[in-house]
C-alpha positions in Angstrom: 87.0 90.0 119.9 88.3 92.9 117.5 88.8 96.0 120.1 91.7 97.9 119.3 92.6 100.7 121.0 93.5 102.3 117.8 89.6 102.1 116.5 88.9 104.3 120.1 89.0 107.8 119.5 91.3 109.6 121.8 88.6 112.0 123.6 87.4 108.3 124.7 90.7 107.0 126.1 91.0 110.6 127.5 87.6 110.1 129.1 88.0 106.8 130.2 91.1 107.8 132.1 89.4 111.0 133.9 86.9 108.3 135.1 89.2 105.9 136.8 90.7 109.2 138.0 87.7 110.0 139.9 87.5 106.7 141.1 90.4 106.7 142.7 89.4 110.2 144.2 86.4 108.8 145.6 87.8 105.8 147.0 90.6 108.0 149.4 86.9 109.7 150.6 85.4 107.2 151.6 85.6 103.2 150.8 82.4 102.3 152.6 79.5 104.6 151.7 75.8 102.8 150.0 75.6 105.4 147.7 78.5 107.7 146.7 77.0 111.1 145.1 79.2 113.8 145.5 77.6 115.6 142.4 74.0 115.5 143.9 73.8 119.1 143.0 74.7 118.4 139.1 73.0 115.3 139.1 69.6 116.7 140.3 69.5 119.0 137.2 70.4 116.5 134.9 67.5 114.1 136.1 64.9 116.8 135.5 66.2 117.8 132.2 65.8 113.8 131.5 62.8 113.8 132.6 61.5 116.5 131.0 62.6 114.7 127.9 60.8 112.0 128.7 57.7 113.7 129.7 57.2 115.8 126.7 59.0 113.2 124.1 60.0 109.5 124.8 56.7 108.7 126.6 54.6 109.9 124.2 56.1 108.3 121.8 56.1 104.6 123.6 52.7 105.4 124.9 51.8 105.4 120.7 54.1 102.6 120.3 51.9 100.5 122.2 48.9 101.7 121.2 49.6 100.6 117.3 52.2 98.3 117.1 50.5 94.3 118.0 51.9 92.5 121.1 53.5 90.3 119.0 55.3 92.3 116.3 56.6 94.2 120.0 57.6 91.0 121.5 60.1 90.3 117.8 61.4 93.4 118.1 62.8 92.6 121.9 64.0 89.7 120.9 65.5 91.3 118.1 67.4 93.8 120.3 68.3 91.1 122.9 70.2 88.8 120.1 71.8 92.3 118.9 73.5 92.8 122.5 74.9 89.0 122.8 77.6 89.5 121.3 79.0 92.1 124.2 78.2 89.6 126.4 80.0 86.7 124.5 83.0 88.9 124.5 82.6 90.1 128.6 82.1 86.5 129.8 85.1 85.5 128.0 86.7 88.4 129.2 85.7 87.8 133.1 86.8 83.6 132.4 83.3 82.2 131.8 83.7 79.5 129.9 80.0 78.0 130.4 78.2 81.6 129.7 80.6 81.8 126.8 79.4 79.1 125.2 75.5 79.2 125.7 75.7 82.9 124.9 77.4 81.9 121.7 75.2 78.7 120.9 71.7 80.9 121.4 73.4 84.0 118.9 74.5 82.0 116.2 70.9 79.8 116.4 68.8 82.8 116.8 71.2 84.4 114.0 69.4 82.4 111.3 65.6 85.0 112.2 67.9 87.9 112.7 66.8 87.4 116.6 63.4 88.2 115.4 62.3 85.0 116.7 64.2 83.1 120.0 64.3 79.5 118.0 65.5 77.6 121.6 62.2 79.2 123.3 64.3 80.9 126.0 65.5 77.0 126.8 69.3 78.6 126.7 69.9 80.5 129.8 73.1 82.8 129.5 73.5 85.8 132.4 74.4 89.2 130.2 77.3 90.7 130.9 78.9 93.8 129.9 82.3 95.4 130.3 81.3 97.3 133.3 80.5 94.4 135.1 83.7 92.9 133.8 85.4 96.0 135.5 83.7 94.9 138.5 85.6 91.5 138.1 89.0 93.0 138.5 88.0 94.5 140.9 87.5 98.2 139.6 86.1 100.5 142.3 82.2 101.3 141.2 82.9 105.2 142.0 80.4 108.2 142.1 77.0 108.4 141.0 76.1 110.2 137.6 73.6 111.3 136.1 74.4 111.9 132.7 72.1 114.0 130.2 70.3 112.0 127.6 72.1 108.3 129.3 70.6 108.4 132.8 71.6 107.2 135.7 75.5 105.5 135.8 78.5 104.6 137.9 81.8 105.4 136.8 82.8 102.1 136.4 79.9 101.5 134.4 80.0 104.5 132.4 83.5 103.4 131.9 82.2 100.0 130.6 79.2 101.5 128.9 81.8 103.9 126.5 84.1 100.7 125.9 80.7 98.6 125.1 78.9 101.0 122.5 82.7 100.9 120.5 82.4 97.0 120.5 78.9 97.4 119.0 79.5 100.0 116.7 82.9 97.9 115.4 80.6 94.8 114.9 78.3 96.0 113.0 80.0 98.5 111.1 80.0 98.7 106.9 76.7 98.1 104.8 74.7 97.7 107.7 76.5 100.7 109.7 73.1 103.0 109.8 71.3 100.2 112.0 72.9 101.4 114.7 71.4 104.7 114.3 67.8 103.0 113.8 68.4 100.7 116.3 68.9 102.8 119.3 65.7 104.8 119.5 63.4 101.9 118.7 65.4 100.4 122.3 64.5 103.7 124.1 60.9 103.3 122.9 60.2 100.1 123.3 62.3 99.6 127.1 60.0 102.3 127.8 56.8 101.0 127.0 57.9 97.8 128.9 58.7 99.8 131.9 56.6 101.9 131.8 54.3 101.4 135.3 57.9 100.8 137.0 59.0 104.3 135.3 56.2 106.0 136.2 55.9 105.4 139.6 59.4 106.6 140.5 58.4 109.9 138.7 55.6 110.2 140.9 57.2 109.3 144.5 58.2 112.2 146.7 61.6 112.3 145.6 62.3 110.8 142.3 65.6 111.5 142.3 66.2 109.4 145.3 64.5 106.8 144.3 65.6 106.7 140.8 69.1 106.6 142.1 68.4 103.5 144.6 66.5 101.2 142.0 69.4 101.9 139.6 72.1 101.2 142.1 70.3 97.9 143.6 69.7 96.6 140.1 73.0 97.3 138.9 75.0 95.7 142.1 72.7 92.9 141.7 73.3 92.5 138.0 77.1 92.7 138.7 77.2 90.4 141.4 75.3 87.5 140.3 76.1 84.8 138.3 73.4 82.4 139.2 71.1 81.1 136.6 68.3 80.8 138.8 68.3 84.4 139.2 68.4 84.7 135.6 64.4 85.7 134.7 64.6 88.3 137.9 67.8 89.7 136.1 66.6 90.4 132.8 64.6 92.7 134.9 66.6 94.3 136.4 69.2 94.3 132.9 66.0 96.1 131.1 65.7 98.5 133.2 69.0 99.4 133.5 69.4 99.0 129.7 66.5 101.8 129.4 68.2 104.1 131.7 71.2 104.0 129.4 
């Protein structure tokens, strides 16, 4: 793992410091509350300028998508974008002590490295839990803090926007020189395409009676569950609940 706080910019250590911050703010107002949302107000307005963005932008565009890109050529691309993230969760298993996850995570990159994750050469046989640094965080026992709703991210925690900051610097760091642009390319073809997967999940939380509310629960129950379970048997109900989530980043 090459992290370095000296490769962080310091608006991000700045940031990541406000957010503990708040943490601990929330935590001397209450340490047993389902869903912390102090900003409701805020957060309201920043889910219906999301929305709007993906009314008038990201669905259309996922709806085409699907339309003219073959099942198969979608299902690559997935995979693709799956083998991209391992390595986060190679270096936040190791991080939260798990040596097994570790292992199998690393085994299934470097295998799958040899199609560019364009094509999963173990047929799904290797069964490794992701984890990210939010949920490693959640390890040590971080609080998770208030809801946000952040503009253009969605729905987070604090700890996990925390973790999400710390993650997208691993990412950038590891793919950085000749092939630094993919990450440019590679993040709105993950919009489009977790969209298009989601999209009858998606769609009816925009049409319940309060999206917002509804919205917030399904990203809090998927994230605690992702958090809190390491059990492989949980492991295709997960990946759900991780593509979800990993859309409303």
């Amino acid at each position: 793992m090459d992290c370095k706080l000296k490769n962080i910019p310091n608006i991000q250590i700045f940031f990541l410091i406000s957010l503990f911050l708040i943490n601990g703010c929330s935590n001397n107002i209450s340490t047993n509350v389902t869903t912390l949302d102090p900003f409701e107000n805020l957060n309201r307005k920043v889910f219906y300028f999301n929305k709007t963005l993906d009314d008038k932008i990201i669905n259309p565009i996922s709806k085409s998508y699907a339309e003219n890109i073959p099942e198969k050529a979608r299902n690559s691309i997935g995979s693709h974008l799956e083998w991209m993230n391992l390595p986060n969760t190679i270096i936040n298993s190791t991080l939260q002590l798990n040596a097994e996850n570790t292992i199998l995570t690393s085994a299934k990159f470097l295998l799958n490295g040899l199609t560019l994750g364009f094509y999963d050469l173990d047929n799904n046989e290797t069964k490794v839990i992701k984890k990210d640094f939010g949920s490693t965080l959640a390890k040590y026992k971080v609080p998770e803090g208030p809801f946000l709703m952040v503009p253009f991210l969605g729905p987070k925690t604090t700890r996990q926007f925390s973790g999400f900051i710390v993650d997208q610097q691993n990412h950038s760091n590891m793919i950085s020189g000749k092939i630094d642009n993919i990450n440019l390319i590679e993040q709105p073809i993950k919009i489009i395409h977790s969209r298009e997967r989601l999209s009858d999940a998606i769609d009816s939380i925009y049409k319940s009676s309060d999206p917002y509310i509804k919205m917030r629960s399904f990203y809090l129950q998927n994230r605690r569950s992702t958090v809190n379970s390491n059990k492989k048997n949980r492991k295709l109900e997960l990946d759900k609940d991780y593509e979800f989530e990993k859309f409303l980043q």
